[in-house]
Structures are given as structure tokens and as C-alpha cells.
C-alpha positions in Angstrom: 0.0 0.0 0.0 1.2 3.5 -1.2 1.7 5.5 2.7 1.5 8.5 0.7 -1.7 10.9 1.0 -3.6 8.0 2.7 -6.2 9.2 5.2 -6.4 7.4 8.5 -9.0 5.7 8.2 -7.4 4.3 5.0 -4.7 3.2 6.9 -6.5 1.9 9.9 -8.4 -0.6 7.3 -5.3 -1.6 6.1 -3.1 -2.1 9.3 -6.6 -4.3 10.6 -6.7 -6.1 7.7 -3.2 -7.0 8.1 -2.1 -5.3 4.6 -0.1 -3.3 6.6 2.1 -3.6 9.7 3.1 -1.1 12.1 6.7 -1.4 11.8 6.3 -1.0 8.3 4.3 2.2 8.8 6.3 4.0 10.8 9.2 3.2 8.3 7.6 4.5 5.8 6.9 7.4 7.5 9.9 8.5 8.2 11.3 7.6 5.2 9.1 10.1 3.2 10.3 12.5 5.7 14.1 11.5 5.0 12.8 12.0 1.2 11.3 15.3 1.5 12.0 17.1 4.4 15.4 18.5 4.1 14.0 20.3 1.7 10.5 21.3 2.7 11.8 21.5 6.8 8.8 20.8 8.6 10.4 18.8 11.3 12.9 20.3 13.6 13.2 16.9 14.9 12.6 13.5 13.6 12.8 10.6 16.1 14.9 7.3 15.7 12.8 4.6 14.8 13.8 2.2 17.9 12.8 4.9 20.2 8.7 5.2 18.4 7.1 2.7 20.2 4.8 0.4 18.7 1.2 -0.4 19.7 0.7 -4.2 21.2 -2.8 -4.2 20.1 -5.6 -2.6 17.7 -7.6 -1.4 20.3 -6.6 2.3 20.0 -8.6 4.8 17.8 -5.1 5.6 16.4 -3.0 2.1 17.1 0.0 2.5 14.7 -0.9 5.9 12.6 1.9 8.1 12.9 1.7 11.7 13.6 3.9 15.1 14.3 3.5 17.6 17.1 4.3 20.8 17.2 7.5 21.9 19.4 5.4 23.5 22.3 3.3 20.7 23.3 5.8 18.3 26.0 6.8 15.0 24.9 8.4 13.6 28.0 12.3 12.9 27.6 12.0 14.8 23.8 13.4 18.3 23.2 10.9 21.3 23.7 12.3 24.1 21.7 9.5 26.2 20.9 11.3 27.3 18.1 13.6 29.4 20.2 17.0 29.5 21.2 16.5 29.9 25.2 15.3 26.6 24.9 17.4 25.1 22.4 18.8 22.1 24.7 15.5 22.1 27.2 13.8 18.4 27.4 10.5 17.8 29.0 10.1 16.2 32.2 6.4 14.6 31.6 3.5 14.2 28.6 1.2 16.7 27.9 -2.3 15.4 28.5 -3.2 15.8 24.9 0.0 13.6 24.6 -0.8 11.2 27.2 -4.3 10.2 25.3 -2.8 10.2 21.8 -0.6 7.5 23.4 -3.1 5.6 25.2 -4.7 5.5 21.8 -1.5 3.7 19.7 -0.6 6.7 17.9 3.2 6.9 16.8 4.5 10.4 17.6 7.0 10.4 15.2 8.9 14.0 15.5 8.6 17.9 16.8 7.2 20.0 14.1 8.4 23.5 13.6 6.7 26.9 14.3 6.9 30.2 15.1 9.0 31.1 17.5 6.7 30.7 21.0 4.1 30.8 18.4 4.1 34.3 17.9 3.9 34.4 13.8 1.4 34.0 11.1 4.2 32.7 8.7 6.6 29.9 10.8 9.8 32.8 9.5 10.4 33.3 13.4 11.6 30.1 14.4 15.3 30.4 15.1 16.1 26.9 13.8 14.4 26.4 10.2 12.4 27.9 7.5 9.4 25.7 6.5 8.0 26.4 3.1 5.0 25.8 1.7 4.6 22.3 -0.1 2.5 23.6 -3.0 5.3 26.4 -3.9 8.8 26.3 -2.0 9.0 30.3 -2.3 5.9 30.5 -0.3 5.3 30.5 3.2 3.2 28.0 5.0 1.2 30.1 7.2 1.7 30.0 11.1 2.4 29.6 13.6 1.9 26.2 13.1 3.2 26.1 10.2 5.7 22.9 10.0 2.6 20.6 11.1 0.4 22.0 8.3 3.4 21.5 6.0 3.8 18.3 6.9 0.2 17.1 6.7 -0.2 18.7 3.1 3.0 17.2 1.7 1.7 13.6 3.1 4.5 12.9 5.1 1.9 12.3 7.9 -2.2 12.2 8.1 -2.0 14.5 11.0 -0.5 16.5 13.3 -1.2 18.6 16.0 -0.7 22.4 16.0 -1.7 25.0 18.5 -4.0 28.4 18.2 -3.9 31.5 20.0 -5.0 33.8 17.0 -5.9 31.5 14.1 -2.4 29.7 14.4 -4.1 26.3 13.1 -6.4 27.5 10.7 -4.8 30.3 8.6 -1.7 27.5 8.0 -4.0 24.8 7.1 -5.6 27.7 4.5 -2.5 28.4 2.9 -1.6 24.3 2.8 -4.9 23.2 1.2 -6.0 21.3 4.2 -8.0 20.7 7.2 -7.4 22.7 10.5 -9.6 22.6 13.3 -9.5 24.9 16.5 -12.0 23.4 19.6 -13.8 25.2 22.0 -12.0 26.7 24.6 -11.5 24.4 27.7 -12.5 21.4 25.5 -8.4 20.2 24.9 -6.3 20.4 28.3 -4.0 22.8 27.8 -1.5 20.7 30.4 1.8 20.3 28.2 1.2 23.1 25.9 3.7 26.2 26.5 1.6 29.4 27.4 1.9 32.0 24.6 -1.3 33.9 25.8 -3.2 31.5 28.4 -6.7 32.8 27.7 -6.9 32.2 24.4 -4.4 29.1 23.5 -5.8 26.1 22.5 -4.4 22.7 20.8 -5.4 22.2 17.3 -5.1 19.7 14.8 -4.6 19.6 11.0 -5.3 16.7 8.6 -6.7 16.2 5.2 -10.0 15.1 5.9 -12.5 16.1 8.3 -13.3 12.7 9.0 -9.8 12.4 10.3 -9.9 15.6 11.9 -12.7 14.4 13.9 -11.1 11.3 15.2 -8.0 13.0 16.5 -10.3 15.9 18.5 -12.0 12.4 19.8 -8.8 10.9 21.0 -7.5 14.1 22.8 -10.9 16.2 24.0 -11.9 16.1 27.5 -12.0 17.0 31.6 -8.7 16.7 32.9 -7.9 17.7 36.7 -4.2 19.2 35.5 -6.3 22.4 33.8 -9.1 23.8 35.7 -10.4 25.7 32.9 -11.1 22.4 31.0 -14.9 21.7 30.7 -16.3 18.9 32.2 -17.7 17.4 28.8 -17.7 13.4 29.0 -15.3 11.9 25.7 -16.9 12.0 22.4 -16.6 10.3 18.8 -17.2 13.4 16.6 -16.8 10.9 13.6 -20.4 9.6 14.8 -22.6 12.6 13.0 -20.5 12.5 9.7 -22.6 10.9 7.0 -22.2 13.1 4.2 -26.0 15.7 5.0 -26.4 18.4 7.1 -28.8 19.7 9.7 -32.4 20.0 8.6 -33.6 23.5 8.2 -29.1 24.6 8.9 -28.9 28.3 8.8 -25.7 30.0 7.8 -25.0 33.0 8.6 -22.6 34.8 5.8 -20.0 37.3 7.6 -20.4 40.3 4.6 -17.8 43.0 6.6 -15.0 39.6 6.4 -16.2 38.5 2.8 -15.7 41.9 1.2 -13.2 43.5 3.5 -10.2 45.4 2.3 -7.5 43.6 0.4 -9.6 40.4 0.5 -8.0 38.8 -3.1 -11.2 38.7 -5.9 -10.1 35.0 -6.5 -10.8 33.9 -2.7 -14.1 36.1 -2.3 -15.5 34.1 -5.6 -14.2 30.8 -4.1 -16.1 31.2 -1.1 -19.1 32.0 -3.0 -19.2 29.0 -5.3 -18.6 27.6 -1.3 -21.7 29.2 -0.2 -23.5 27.9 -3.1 -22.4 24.3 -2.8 -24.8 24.7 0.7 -27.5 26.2 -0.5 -28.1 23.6 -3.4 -28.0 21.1 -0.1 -30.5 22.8 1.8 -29.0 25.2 4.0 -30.8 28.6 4.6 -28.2 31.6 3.8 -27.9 34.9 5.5 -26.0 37.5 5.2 -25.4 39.6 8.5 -22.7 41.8 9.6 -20.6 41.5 12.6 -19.5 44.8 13.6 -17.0 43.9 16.4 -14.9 41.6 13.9 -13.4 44.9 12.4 -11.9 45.4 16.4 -11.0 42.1 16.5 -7.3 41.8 15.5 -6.9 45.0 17.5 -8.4 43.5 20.6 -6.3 40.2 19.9 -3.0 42.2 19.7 -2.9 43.7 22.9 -4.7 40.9 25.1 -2.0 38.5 23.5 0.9 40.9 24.1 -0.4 41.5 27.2 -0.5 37.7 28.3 2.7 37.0 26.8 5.2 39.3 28.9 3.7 37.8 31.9 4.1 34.0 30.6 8.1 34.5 29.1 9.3 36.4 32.0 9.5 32.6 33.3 12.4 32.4 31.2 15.0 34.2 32.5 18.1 31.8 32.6 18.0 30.7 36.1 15.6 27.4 36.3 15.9 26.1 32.6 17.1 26.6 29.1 20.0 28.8 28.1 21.8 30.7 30.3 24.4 33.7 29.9 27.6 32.0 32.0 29.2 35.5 31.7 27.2 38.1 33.3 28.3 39.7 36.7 25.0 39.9 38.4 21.3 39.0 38.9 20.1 41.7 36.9 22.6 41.1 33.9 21.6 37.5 34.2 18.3 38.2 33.2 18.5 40.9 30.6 21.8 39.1 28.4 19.8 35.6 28.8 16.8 37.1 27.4 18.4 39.1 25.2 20.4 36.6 23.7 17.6 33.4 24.0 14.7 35.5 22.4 14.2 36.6 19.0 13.2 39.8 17.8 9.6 39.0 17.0 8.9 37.7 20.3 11.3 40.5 22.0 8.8 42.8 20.4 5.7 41.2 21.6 6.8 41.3 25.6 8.1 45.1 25.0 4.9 45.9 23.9 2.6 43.8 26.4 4.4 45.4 29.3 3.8 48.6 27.8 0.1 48.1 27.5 0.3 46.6 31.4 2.1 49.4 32.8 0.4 51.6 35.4 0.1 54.6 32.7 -1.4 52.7 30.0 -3.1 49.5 31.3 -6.5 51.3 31.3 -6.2 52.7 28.2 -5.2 49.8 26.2 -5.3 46.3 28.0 -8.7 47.3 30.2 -10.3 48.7 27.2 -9.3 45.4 24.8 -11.0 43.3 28.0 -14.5 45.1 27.3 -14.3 45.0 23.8 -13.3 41.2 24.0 -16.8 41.1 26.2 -18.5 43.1 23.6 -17.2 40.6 20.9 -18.7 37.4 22.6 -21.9 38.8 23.1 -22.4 39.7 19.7 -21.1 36.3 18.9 -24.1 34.6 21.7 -26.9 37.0 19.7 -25.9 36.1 16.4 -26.0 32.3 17.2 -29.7 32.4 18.2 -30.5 33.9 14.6 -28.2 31.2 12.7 -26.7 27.7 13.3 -23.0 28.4 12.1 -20.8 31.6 10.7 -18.8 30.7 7.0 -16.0 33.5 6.5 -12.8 33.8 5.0 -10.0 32.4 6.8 -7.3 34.6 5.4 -7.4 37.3 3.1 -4.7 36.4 0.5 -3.2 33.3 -0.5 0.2 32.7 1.2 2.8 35.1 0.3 6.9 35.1 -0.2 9.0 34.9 2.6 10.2 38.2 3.5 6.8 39.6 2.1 6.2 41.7 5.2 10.0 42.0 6.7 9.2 46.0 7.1 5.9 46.3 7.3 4.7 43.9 10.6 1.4 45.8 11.1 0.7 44.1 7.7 1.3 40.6 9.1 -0.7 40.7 12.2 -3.3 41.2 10.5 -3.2 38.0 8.9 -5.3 37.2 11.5 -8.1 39.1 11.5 -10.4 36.4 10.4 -9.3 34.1 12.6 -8.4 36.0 15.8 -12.3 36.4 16.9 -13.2 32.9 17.5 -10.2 32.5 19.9 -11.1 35.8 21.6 -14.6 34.2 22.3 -13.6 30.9 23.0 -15.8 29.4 20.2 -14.9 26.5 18.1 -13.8 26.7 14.0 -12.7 24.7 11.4 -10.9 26.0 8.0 -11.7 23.8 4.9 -9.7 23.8 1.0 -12.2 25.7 -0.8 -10.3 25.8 -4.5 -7.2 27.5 -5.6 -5.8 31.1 -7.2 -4.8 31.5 -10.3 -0.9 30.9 -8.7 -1.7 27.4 -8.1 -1.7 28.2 -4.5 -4.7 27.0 -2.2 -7.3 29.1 -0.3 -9.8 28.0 2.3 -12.8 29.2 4.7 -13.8 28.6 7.6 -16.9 27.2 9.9 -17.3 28.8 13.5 -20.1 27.6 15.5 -21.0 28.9 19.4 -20.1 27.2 22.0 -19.4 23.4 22.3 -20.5 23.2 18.4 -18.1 20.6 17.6 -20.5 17.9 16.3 -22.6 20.2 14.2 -19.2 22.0 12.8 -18.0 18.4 11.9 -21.2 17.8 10.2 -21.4 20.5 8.0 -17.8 20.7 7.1 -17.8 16.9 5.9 -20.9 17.4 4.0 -18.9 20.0 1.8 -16.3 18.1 1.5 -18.4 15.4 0.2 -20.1 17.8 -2.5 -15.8 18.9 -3.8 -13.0 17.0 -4.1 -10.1 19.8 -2.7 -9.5 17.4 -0.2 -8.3 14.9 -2.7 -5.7 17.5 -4.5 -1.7 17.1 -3.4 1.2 19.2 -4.3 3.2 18.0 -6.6 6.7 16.5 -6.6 5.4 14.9 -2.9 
């Protein structure tokens, strides 16, 4: 059987029906990757094949199917990087919990994927130890900040992999790759094992090629766990259960007009999202088109909460307990700045100058209390429009991905990658970005589902009901 571009559940068919073994799918995994990757650099890592171990039954969702993980989730006794030099030697002491259960369910963890830099990025450029490119055109970036596990995913050098979003850091990569990423409810993934970025809005993510596969990974890892008290206290759930090709009787979807026809949306991914909207309405679904005026504060909001959030969770890292460490400085104080200095890049140097800035007793009203009420604003907008519809379709990114070095000296510019995204991680409510077609670059463009609260079943539904109608899903780079 060709490894290449099969879905899991492909795989899982064979591997039960004994077409396949495990050993001989984790070498071919890592194979491709030995193919492929030193040129595509998705993996800042891969592991040695003795040291993936192998299920000892078929009782796991995801016995034998092998899978990457992006570098800020802990792998216990594996390197945890974040994509930064002031943890370029750091290993980690235990699992994450989303870890733990992708274990307990056979799946072969296979490598550390590579991101932005504490995943502060929208492009995977920050990460101080590689430069991932996009599979469908090597001069293009792959989006971010989880950018080596959409990579990875699209190219087929894995059926999935799990990323992490704080602003749209799974979706907008899995846009600009041509596949499937899916951010959860908030509190519905532990966030145990995942390193903070900006702890009210982080959540772990994952990317595949299909939604049905999509759905069994969120199954494997969703759920209460005791570690992170903001975890909901949802009983586990096989989201692949609702996913027979229809939708909801009677769905309403609620078109997002200010995000379809915002400025310096591209003409290509506007009419792509129509032809979208279309495939739904020819399958029942009521359309309409509403506006939701917070979204245009939403990337503003996002930037200074995150900031914010971030210079409280790095000032951890300051050379003392863990990771690298300036042996030279004379005192406590030039200990901490030279570490930092040194450890941090400028992209995430910037990010805790300006969230202390927006903290400090001069300006904290001004810009991080007045972000908190707008965030408040946001979500109840989002609770009023859910009443009148089932589901929101937007964009999920504004332009197809772009050259590296695209927005070197203008980073206003790329923030605002994520002002599609950013909202449903501000509110805590569940999305999930789908292929939607191609511009006339050959690159691929997506949109996205976002449902209220706990809408992970419906979401599923209608997302694989699209992707029943197309066949985006089925479309690899080529050369892979």
C-alpha cells in the first residue's frame, strides 16, 4: 500500500486487515520524511525509529498511525524548543495530556514539528532553527504559527498533526496548505503540556486532510482533565459519529459580509467562497447575510490581550531554572536581561516590549482594560448572532500565502493575517478551516466554519458534508 496521502482511516483498514504492519508504517513514515524534508523543513526533529514505540494491540482509535507535534506541546524525555534558542537544549520532564491520550490511543509520535517562535507568527519565519515552506510552492510560506505541522500534513508525510492556536495559528496554516485545520472550543483540549503563549486564548489544534480524520484525532484528545481547571467537564466524544455526508435540517448559515468583502480580501478567494456558499444552498442550507461589527476590532483587541499575556508568561524564562543561560554576566540583573536578550528573537522581544507597555500603570486602562471590554462586547455579539443562525462561513485569510520576506518592514501588515481568525479565539468558540479551491498561482485558499459554544459535532457535520459535494480534499502538491 502507497503510505502517501492515505487518510487514516485508509490506513487503519489496512493495518486491521493486516495489509499493513506497524513497523512497516512508521518506516515508511519516516522515510518520506528523509525523502522530502530537508527540503520542505517541517520537522525540527525526527525521532529514531527504535525509540517510536509500537502499539501491542488494535484497540486504540489511532494504534499504529503516525503523527507530528508541534515543538510547544511536552513529549516527555523529547526536546521542547519552541522554536527558540532559550530553549534550544531544554527536554521535557512529563506528557502533555493531549500527549498522554494520543498515546493511550497507539498513535506513533513520530517528530517535533516546527513553528513560530513561542508561536508568535502568522508565517513559521520566526523560528530560530528552520524555515518551512509551503509544499504547493517552496517560495511561499506555510502560514503559522503552526506552520511545520500544516506543511507536513499537506506534503503527506503524515495524516495529521497537532498544532496550537492562539489567534488562528491552526487555521490560517491549514488555508494556505490546502488542508484541514480545526481549533475546539476553549477548555475542551487540556491545555496541560502546551507552552503558554497567551493562556486565555491558547488552544491545541489539529490539521489533517479530511474532516473525518480531523474528527477522530479531537475524539482521542478532548476532555476534563484535573491538571487544567479551565477544562470543561464534557464526557469523551466520537465526533466521527454525525458524519454521514447531509447536514442539519432547516441549517442556517450566517454569511460574515464585513469579512467577505473587507479590504484587500483577493477577488479570486471572495468568488471561491461563494461558489462555497453555493455548494450549501443547493443542499439545503438557509443563507444569511449579516454583519458582525465587532470583527473589524477584533485583530486590534487580539494584539494587545495577547501581548499582554505574553510578557507575563516568558518572563519565566529568565536563565535561572531552565534553558540557556548567559555564564558570563556579573550579576542578577545582567543575568536576566543578556539571557533574554540573547535566548529570544526579535519577534517575540517585540511582543513582551509591547505587552508590558500596554500593562504598565500609565497605559493598562487605556489599552489592556479597554481590549477586556471590547473582547466582552465581541462574545456577546457572537451569543446573539448564534440564536438567529446555526453556524458563521468567512474567510479564513485574506490572501493566498505570500513570499517569505513579504512583510519583513511592514509587521502591522502581518498581524493582520489574523483578522479572520483571531475572533473565534477571543470568544472561545470552536472553527474549522476547509480547501475551498485554488488562485490562479496554483496556491490553495480556504474558509472557515465557527459555531457557538461546544458546536463541535454540528461543525464536523457541515464541514464533511462540503467536503463530500468537492473533491479539494483529494488535491496534493506536486513532486510529494
Amino acid at each position: 500500500m502507497n503510505f502517501a496521502f492515505a487518510t487514516i482511516k485508509e490506513l487503519r483498514t489496512a493495518l486491521r486487515n493486516k495489509q499493513l504492519s506497524y513497523k512497516e508504517l512508521r518506516d515508511a513514515c519516516l522515510a518520506r520524511f528523509a525523502q522530502h524534508d530537508p527540503t520542505l523543513e517541517s520537522a525540527l526533529e525526527l525521532f529514531d525509529a527504535q525509540s517510536i514505540e509500537l502499539p501491542t494491540n488494535d484497540d486504540g482509535i489511532l494504534a499504529g498511525i503516525p503523527g507530528i507535534i508541534k515543538d510547544n506541546i511536552s513529549q516527555k524525555d523529547r526536546k521542547l524548543t519552541c522554536a527558540s534558542k532559550i530553549l534550544e537544549n531544554y527536554r521535557a520532564l512529563y506528557d502533555a495530556t493531549a500527549i498522554a491520550r494520543l498515546k493511550k490511543e497507539g498513535a506513533l509520535l513520530v517528530g517535533r514539528a516546527n513553528m513560530d517562535e513561542f508561536a508568535m507568527g502568522s508565517s513559521t519565519e520566526t523560528s530560530a532553527f528552520a524555515k518551512t515552506k509551503n509544499p504547493w510552492n517552496l517560495s511561499r510560506v506555510p502560514g503559522g504559527s503552526s506552520g511545520g505541522s500544516a506543511a507536513a500534513v499537506a506534503a503527506g508525510l503524515v495524516p495529521w498533526s497537532l498544532g496550537s492556536s492562539t489567534g488562528g495559528s491552526v487555521r490560517q496554516p491549514a488555508a494556505f496548505c490546502g488542508i484541514v485545520g480545526f481549533k475546539p472550543t476553549y477548555g475542551l483540549v487540556s491545555r496541560y503540556g502546551l507552552v503558554a503563549y497567551a493562556s486565555s486564548l491558547d488552544q491545541i489544534g489539529v490539521c489533517t486532510r479530511t474532516v473525518y480524520d480531523n474528527a477522530l484525532v479531537l475524539s482521542a484528545i478532548a476532555g476534563k482533565d484535573a491538571r487544567d481547571s479551565s477544562t470543561l467537564d464534557c464526557a469523551p466524544q466520537d465526533f466521527t459519529q454525525s458524519l454521514d455526508g447531509s447536514i442539519k435540517p432547516r441549517l442556517k448559515i450566517g454569511i460574515v459580509e464585513n469579512a467577505l468583502h473587507a479590504d484587500g480580501m483577493h477577488p479570486e478567494i471572495v468568488a471561491a467562497i461563494e461558489s462555497a456558499i453555493a455548494v450549501y444552498e443547493r443542499m439545503g442550507a438557509e443563507i444569511v447575510r449579516l454583519k458582525l461589527p465587532t470583527l473589524d476590532y477584533s485583530a486590534a483587541t487580539y494584539f494587545i490581550i495577547s501581548r499582554a499575556e505574553a510578557a507575563s508568561n516568558l518572563a519565566r524564562f529568565d536563565g535561572v531554572r531552565y534553558g540557556v543561560r548567559d555564564k558570563n554576566a556579573q550579576s542578577l540583573d545582567a543575568l536576566y536581561s543578556s539571557t533574554r536578550s540573547l535566548g529570544f528573537g526579535d519577534e517575540v522581544k517585540t511582543r513582551i516590549m509591547v505587552g508590558n507597555y500596554v500593562l504598565s500603570a500609565g497605559h493598562s486602562g487605556a489599552f489592556y482594560d479597554n481590549a477586556k471590554k471590547v473582547q466582552r462586547l465581541m462574545r456577546s455579539e457572537f451569543a446573539d448572532t448564534f440564536k438567529k443562525v446555526d453556524l458563521l462561513l468567512m474567510p479564513t485569510h485574506p490572501t493566498p500565502a505570500f513570499s517569505f520576506g513579504a512583510f519583513d518592514h511592514d509587521k502591522l501588515q502581518m498581524d493582520l493575517q489574523d483578522y479572520f481568525t483571531c475572533a473565534a479565539n477571543l470568544a472561545g468558540i470552536p472553527a474549522i478551516s476547509l480547501p475551498c479551491g485554488f488562485v490562479s498561482e496554483g496556491l490553495p485558499i480556504g474558509f472557515q466554519l465557527v459555531g457557538p459554544h461546544v458546536s463541535e459535532e454540528l461543525l464536523y457535520q457541515t464541514a464533511h458534508a462540503y467536503e463530500q459535494q468537492t473533491a479539494w480534499h483529494t488535491m496534493h502538491p506536486e513532486g510529494f
